[in-house]
C-alpha positions as CSV (number, residue, x, y, z in Angstrom):
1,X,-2.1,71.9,8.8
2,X,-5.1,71.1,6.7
3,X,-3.9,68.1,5.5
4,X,-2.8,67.0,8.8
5,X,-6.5,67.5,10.5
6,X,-8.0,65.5,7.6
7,X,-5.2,62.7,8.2
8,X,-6.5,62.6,12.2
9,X,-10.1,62.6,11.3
10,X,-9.4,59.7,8.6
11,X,-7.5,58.1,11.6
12,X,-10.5,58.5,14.5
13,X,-12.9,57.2,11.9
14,X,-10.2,54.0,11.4
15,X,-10.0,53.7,15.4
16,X,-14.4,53.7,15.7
17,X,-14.4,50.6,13.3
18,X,-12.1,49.2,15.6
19,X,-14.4,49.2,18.4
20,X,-12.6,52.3,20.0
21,X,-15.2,54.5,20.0
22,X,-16.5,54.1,23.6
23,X,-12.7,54.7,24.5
24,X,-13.0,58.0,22.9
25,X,-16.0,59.1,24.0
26,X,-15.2,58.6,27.7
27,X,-12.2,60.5,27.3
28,X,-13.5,63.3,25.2
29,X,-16.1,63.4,28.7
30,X,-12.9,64.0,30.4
31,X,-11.9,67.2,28.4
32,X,-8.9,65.7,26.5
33,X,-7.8,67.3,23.6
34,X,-8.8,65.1,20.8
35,X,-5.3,65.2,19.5
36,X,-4.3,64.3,22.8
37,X,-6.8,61.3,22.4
38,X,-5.5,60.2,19.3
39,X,-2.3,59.6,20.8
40,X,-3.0,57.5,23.3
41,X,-4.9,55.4,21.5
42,X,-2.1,55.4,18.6
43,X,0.1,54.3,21.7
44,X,-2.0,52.1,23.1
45,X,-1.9,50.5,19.5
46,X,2.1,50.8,18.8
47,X,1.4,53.3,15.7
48,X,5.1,54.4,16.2
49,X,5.2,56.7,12.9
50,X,1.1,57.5,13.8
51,X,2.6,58.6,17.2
52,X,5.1,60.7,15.8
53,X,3.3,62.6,13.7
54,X,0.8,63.4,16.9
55,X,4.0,64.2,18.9
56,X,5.1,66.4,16.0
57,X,2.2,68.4,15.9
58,X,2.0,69.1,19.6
59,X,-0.1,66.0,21.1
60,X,0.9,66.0,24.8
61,X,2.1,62.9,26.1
62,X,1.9,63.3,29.4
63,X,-2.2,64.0,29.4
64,X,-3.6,61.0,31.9
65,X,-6.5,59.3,31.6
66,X,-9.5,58.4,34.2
67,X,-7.2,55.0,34.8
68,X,-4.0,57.8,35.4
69,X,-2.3,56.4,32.5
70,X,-0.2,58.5,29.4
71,X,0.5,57.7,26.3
72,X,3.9,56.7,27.5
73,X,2.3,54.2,29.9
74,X,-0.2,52.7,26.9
75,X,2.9,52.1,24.5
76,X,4.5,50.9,27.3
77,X,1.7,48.1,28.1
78,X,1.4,47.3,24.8
């Protein structure tokens, strides 16, 4: 589990560089999980092994957004 936590922190840091970090914020202000968070914006990427590793260690894919959208509906749009 360890290992896994530091391999989602490295990941949020990697996603902030990429000018995500306003995404996060705005959902974190919406009480998402941030595990939750990193899956939709792992979808909303196309990370497909990223995405299964959240999915593996319980991310819920079916958490919307302020725009009513999943993770399912971000790796669909992408």
């Amino acid at each position: 589990m360890k290992l896994f936590c530091l391999q989602c922190f490295n990941y949020t840091r990697m996603l902030a560089v990429e000018d995500t970090y306003d995404k996060m914020e705005a959902l974190l202000n919406q009480n998402i999980h941030p595990v939750d968070i990193l899956l939709m914006l792992a979808a909303s990427k196309g990370d497909k092994p990223k995405i299964e590793e959240l999915l593996r260690a319980g991310a819920k894919y079916d958490v919307k957004d302020a725009d009513e959208c999943t993770a399912l509906d971000r790796a669909v749009d992408e």
